[in-house]
C-alpha beads as a LAMMPS data file, in Angstrom:
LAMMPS data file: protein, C-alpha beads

312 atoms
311 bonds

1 atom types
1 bond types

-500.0 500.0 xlo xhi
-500.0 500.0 ylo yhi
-500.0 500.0 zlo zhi

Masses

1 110.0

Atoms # bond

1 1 1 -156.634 -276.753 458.418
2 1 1 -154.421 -279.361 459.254
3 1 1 -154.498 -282.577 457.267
4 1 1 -154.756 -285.120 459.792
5 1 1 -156.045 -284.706 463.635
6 1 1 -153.565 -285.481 466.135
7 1 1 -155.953 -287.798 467.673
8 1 1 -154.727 -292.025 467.475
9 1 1 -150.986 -290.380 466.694
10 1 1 -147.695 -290.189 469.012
11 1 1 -147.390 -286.397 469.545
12 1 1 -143.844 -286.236 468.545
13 1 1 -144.563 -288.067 465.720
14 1 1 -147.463 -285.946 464.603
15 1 1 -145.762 -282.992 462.370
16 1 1 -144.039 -286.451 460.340
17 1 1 -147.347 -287.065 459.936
18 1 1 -149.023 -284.304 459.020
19 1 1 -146.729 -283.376 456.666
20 1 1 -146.831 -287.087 454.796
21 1 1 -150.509 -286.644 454.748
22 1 1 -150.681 -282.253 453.682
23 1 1 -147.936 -283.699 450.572
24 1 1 -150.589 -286.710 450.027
25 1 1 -153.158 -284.387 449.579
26 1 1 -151.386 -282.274 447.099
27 1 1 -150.303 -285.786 445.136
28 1 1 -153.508 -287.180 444.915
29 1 1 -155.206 -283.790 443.200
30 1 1 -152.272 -284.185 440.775
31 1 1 -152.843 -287.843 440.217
32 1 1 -156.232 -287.027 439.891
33 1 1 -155.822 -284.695 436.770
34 1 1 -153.676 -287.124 435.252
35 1 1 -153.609 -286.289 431.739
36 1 1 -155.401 -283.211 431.864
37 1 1 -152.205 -281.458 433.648
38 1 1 -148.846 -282.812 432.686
39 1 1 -147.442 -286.042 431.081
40 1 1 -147.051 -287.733 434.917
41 1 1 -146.256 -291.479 433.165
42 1 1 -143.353 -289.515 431.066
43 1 1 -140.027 -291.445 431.215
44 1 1 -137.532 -288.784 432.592
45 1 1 -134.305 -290.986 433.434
46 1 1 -133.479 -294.306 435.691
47 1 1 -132.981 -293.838 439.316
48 1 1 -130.470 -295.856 441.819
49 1 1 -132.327 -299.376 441.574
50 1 1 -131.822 -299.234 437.328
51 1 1 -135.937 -298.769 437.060
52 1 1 -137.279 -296.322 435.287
53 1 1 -137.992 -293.153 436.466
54 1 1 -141.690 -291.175 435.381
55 1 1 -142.280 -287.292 436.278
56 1 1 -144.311 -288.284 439.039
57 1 1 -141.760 -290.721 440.162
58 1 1 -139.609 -286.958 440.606
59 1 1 -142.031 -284.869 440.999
60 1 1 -143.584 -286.794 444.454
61 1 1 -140.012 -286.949 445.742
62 1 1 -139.460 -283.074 445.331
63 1 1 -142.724 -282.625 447.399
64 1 1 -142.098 -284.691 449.933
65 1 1 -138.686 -283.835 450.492
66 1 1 -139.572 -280.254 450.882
67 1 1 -142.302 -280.598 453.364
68 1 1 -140.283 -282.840 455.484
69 1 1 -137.106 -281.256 457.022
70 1 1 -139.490 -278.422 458.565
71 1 1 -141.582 -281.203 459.978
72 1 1 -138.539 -282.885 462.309
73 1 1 -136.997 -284.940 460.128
74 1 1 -132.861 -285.025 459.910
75 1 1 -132.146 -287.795 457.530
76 1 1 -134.188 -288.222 454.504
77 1 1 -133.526 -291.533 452.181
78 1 1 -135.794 -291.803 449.110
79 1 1 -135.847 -295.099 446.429
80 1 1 -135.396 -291.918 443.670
81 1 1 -132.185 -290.623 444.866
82 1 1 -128.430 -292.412 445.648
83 1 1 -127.659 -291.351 448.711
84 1 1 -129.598 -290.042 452.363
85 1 1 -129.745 -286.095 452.521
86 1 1 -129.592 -284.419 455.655
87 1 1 -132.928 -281.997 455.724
88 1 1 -132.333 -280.435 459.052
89 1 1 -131.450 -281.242 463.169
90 1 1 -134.839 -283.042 463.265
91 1 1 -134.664 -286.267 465.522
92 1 1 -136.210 -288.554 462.735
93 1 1 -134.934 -290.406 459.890
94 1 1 -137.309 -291.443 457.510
95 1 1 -136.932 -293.630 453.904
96 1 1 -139.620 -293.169 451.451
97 1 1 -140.770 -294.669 448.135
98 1 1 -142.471 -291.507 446.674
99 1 1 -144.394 -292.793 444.149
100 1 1 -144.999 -296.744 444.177
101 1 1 -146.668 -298.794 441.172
102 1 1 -145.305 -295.655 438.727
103 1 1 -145.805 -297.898 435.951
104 1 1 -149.593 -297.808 436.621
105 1 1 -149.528 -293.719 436.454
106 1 1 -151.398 -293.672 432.938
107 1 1 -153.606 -296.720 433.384
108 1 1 -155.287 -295.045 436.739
109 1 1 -154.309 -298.071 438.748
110 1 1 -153.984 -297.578 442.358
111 1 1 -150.604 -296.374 443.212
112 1 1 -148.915 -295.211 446.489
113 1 1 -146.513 -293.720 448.896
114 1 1 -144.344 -295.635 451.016
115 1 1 -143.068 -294.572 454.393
116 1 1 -140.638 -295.889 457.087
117 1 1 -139.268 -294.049 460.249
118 1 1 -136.524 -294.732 462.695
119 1 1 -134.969 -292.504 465.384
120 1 1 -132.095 -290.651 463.534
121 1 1 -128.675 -291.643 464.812
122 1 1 -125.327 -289.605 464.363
123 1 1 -124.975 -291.058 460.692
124 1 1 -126.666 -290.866 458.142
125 1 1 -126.423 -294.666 456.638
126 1 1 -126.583 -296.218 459.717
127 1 1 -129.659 -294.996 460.765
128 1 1 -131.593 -296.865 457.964
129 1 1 -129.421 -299.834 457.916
130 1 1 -130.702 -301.125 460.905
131 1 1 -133.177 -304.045 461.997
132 1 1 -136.174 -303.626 460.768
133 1 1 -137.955 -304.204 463.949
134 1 1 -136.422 -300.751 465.322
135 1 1 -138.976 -298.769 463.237
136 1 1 -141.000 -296.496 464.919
137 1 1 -143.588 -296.143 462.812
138 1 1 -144.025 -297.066 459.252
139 1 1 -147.064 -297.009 456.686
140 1 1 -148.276 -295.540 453.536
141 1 1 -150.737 -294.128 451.424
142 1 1 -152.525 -295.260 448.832
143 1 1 -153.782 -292.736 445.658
144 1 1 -156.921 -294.808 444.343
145 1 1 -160.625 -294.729 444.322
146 1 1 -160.367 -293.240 447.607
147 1 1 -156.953 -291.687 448.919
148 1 1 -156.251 -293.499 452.338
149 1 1 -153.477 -293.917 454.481
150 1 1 -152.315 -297.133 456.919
151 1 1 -149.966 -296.313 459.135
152 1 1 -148.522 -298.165 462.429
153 1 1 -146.721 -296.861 465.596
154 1 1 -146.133 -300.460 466.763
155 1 1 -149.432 -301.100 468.302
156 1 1 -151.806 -302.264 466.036
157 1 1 -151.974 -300.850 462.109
158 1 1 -154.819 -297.530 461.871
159 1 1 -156.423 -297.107 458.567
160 1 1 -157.854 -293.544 457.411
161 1 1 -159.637 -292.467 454.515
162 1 1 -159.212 -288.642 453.285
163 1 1 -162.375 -286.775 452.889
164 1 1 -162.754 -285.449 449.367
165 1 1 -165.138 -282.532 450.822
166 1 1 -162.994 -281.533 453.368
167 1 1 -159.310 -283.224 452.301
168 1 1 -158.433 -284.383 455.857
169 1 1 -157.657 -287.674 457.055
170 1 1 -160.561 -289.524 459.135
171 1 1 -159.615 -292.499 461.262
172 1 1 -161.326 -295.130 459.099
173 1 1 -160.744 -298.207 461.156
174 1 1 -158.934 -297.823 464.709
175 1 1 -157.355 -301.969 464.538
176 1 1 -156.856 -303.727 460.840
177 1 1 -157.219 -307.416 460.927
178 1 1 -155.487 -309.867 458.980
179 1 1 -158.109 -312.768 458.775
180 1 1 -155.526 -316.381 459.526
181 1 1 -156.786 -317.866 456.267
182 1 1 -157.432 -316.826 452.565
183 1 1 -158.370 -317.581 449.417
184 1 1 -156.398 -315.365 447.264
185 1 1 -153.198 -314.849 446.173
186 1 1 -150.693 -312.865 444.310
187 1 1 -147.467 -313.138 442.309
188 1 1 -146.011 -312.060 438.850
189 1 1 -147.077 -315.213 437.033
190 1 1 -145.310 -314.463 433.746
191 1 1 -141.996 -315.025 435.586
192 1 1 -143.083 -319.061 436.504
193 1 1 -139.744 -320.423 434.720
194 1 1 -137.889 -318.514 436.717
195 1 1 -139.254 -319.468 440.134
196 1 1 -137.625 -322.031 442.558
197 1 1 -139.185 -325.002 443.280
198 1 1 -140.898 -323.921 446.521
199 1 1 -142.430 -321.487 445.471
200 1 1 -143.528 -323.244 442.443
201 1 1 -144.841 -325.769 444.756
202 1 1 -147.338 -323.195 447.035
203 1 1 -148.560 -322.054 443.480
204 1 1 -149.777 -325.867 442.101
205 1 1 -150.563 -326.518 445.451
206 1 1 -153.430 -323.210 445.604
207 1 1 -154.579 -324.009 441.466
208 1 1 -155.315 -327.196 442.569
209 1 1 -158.624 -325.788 444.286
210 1 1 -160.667 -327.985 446.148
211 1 1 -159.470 -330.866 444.858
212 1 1 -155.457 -330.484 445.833
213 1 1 -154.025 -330.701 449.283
214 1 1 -155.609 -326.996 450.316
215 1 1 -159.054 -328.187 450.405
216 1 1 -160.443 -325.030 448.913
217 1 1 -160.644 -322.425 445.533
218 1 1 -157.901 -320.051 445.361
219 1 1 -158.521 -316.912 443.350
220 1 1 -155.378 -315.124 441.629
221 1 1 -154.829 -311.347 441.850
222 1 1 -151.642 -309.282 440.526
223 1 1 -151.633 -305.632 440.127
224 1 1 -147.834 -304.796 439.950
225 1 1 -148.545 -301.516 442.708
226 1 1 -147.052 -303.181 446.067
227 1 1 -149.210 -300.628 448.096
228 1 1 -152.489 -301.680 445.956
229 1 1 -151.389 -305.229 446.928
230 1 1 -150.772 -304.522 450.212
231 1 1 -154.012 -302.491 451.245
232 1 1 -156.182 -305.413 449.576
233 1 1 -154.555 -308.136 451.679
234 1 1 -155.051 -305.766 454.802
235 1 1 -158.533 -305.195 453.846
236 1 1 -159.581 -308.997 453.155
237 1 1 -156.661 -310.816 453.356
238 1 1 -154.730 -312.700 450.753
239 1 1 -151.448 -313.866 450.034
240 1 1 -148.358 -311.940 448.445
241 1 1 -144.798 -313.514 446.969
242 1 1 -142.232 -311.309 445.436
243 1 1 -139.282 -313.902 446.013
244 1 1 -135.883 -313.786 444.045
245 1 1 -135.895 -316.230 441.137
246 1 1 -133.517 -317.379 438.388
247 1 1 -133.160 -314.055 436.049
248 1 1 -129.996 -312.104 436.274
249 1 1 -130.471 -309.644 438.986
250 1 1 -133.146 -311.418 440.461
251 1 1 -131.818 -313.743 443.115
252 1 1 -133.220 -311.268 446.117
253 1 1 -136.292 -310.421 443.599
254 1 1 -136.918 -306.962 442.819
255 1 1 -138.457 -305.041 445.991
256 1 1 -136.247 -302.750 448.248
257 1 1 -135.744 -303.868 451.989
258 1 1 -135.266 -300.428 453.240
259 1 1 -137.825 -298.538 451.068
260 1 1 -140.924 -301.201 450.831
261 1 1 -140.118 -304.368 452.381
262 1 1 -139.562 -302.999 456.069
263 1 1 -142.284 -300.893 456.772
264 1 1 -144.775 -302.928 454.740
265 1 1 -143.988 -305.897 456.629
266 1 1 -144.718 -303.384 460.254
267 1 1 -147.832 -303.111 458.481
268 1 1 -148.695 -306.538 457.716
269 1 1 -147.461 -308.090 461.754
270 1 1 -149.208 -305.246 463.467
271 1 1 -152.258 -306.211 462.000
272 1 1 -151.747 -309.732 462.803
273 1 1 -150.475 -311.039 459.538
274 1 1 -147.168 -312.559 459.097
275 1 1 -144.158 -311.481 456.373
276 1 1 -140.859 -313.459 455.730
277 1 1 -138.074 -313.553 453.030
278 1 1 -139.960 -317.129 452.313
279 1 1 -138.882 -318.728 455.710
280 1 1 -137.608 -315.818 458.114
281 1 1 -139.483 -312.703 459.809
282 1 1 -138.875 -309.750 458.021
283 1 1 -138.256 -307.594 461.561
284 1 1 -135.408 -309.864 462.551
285 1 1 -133.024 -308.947 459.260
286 1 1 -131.450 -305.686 459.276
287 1 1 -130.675 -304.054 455.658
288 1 1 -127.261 -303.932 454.364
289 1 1 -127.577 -301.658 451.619
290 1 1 -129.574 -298.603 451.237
291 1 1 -130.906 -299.871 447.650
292 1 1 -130.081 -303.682 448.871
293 1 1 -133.222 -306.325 447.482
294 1 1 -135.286 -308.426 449.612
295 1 1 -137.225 -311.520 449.062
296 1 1 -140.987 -311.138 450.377
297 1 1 -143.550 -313.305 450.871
298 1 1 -146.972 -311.959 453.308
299 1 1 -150.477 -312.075 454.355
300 1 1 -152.408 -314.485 456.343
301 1 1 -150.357 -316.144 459.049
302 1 1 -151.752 -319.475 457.890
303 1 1 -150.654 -319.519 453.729
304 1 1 -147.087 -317.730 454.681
305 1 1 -146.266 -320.447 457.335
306 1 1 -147.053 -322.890 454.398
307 1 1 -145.010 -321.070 451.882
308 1 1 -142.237 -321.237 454.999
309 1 1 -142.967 -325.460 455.124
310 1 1 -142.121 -325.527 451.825
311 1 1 -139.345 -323.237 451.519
312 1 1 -137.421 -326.140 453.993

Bonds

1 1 1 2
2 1 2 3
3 1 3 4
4 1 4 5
5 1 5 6
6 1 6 7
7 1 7 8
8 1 8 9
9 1 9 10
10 1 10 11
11 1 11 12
12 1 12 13
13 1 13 14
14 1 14 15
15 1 15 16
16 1 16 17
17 1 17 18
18 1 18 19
19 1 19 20
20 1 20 21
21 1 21 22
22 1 22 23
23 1 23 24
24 1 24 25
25 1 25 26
26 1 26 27
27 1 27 28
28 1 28 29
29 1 29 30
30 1 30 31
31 1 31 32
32 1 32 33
33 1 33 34
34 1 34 35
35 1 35 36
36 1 36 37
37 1 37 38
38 1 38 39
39 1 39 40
40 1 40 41
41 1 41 42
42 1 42 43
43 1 43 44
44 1 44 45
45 1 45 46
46 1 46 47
47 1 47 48
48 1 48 49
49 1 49 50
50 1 50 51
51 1 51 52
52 1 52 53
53 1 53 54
54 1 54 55
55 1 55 56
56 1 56 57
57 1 57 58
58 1 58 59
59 1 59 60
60 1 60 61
61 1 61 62
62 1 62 63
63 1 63 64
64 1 64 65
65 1 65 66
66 1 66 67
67 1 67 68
68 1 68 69
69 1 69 70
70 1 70 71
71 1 71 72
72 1 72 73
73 1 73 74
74 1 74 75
75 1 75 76
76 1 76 77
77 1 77 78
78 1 78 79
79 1 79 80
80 1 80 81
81 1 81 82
82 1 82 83
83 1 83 84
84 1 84 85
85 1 85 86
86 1 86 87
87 1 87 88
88 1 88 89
89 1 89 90
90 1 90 91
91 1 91 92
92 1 92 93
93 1 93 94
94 1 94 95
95 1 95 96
96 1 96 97
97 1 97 98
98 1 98 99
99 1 99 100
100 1 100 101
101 1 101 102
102 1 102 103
103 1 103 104
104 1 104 105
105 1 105 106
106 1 106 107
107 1 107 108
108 1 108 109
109 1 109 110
110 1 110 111
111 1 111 112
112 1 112 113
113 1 113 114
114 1 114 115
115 1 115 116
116 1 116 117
117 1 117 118
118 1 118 119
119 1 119 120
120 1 120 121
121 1 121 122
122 1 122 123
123 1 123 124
124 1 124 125
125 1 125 126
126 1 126 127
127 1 127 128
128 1 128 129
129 1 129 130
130 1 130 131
131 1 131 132
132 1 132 133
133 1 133 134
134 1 134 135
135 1 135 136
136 1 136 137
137 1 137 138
138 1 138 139
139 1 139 140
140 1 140 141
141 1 141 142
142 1 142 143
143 1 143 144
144 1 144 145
145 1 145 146
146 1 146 147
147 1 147 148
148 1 148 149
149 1 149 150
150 1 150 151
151 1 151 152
152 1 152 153
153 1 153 154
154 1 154 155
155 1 155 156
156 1 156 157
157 1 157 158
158 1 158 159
159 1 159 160
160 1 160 161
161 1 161 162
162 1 162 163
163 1 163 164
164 1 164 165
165 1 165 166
166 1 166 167
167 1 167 168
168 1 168 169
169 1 169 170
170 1 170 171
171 1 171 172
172 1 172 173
173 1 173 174
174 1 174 175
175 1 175 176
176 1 176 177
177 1 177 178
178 1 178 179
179 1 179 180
180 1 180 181
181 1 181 182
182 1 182 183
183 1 183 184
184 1 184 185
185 1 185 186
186 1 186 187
187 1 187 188
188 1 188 189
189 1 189 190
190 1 190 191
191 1 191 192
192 1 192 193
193 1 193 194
194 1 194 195
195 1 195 196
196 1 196 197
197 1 197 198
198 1 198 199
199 1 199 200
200 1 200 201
201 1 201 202
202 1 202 203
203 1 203 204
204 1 204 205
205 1 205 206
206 1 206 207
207 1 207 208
208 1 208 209
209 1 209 210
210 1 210 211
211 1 211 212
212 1 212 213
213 1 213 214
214 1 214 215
215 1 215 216
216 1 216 217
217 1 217 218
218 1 218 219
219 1 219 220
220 1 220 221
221 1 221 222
222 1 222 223
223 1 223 224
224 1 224 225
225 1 225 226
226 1 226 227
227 1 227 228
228 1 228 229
229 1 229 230
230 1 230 231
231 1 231 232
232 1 232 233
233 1 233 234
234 1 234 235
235 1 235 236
236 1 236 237
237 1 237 238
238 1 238 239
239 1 239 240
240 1 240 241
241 1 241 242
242 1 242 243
243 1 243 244
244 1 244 245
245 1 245 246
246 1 246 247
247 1 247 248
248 1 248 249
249 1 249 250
250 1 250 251
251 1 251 252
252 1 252 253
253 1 253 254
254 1 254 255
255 1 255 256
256 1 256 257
257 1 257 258
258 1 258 259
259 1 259 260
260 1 260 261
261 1 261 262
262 1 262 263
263 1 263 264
264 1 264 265
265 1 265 266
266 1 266 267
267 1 267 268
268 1 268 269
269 1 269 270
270 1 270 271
271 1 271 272
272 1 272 273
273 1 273 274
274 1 274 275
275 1 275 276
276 1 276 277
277 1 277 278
278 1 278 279
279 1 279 280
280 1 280 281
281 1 281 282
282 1 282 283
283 1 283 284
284 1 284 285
285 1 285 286
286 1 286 287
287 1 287 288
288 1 288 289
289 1 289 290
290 1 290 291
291 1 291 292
292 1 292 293
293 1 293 294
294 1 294 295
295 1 295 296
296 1 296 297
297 1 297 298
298 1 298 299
299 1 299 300
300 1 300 301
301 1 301 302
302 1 302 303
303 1 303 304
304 1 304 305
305 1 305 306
306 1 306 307
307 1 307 308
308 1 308 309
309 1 309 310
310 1 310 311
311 1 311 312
């Protein structure tokens, strides 16, 4: 049985899909064993990025990778490995982040895939290190309570949920909606020193509750698992700031443009959200490295064209 109906997806598009969703499957009955199968939060080496790579980290990649190339995919470009591999004379390229929030593996924290696709041009490089509003589809899926997938083809963001019974993908919700206005938001507070002054600024502005300039409570949320982050804000709506800051290594923060930043901003403006480097629309950059940083602020349209005021 396949693992997703080709109903609500482009039919070229739908062995991609079915293939990210089949390898899903098999991920989340791993992840779901966790420490009754093998050590999946295991340190096993560093990948391109310098972070830290776990088994599942490899393991994921190895899966998906496999299933891929007979699924129409040429060019494959994962956050676990240097360079793109060709997989076959598919017409797609597609990036991946395999495993997302690995550092959550043995705390059973919500953790993720990450997808991106473009049309595959003659090279290999140059058909990820494009503008980001040439995607073609983008999305991923998240490996928590429930295992669900959101996924866009540029015309609104889909969300389904994978029945444990059956382990196939139901359309959960056929239009997400990104309320204008929140009150939460999330950002790695322990590195406050670091931050510049506007983002500093949104922050003070959001603890000062009711009484500041906001008018209202803000709640704070941080999970460290960009796909936990993500589905929450898509869910209810919320705020999210991963900027660069003053440590060395940090002035472009930490996430990867190609690998999470793109396709999570598709995500975030399909569903009528808004996501910037702090002042700019993620779809109007274009990456310049395959492993190149990007500063990322998202959510509500309202709180990110604040952050955006204050930015200058």
């Amino acid at each position: 049985m396949p693992a997703i109906a080709p109903d609500h997806i482009p039919e070229r598009l739908y062995p991609v899909i079915e293939a990210l969703c089949a390898t899903g499957v098999d991920v989340a009955r791993t992840i779901a064993r966790g420490p009754l199968g093998q050590s999946l939060a295991e340190g096993v080496g560093e990948n391109t990025g310098g972070d830290q790579q776990k088994a599942l980290d490899v393991m994921a990649d190895e899966a998906f990778e496999k299933a891929l190339g007979p699924a129409g995919v040429k060019f494959y470009a994962s956050e676990e490995q240097e360079g793109v591999l060709t997989l076959g004379d598919g017409a797609f390229a597609l990036a991946i982040d395999p495993l997302d929030g690995s550092s959550n593996i043995d705390v059973n924290v919500s953790i993720g895939t990450i997808f991106s696709i473009f049309e595959a041009e003659d090279g290999a490089e140059e058909s990820f290190l494009r503008p980001a509003s040439e995607q073609i589809a983008a999305g991923y899926i998240i490996y928590g309570p429930q295992t669900g997938m959101a996924v866009s083809f540029g015309d609104g963001t889909l969300m389904f949920v994978m029945d444990p019974e059956t382990r196939v993908f139901e359309l959960a919700e056929a239009r997400m909606a990104i309320p204008a206005a929140a009150k939460e938001y999330s950002i790695n507070a322990g590195y406050r020193r670091h931050w510049p002054d506007w983002v500093k600024s949104f922050v003070e502005e959001c603890e000062a509750g009711k009484e500041g300039p906001r008018g209202k409570d803000y709640s704070f949320r941080w999970v460290a698992s960009l796909v936990a982050e993500t589905h929450r804000i898509l869910t209810r709506g919320g705020t999210f700031l991963y900027t660069g800051d003053a440590r060395p290594a940090y002035a472009e923060g930490r996430l990867r443009m190609v690998y999470e930043v793109a396709p999570m901003a598709m995500l975030i403006e399909q569903a009528g959200g808004m996501a910037t480097d702090g002042k700019r629309p993620i779809l109007s950059l274009t990456a310049e490295k395959l492993h190149g940083k990007q500063p990322f602020v998202f959510g509500c349209r309202d709180e990110v064209e604040r952050v955006a005021e204050l930015h200058g």
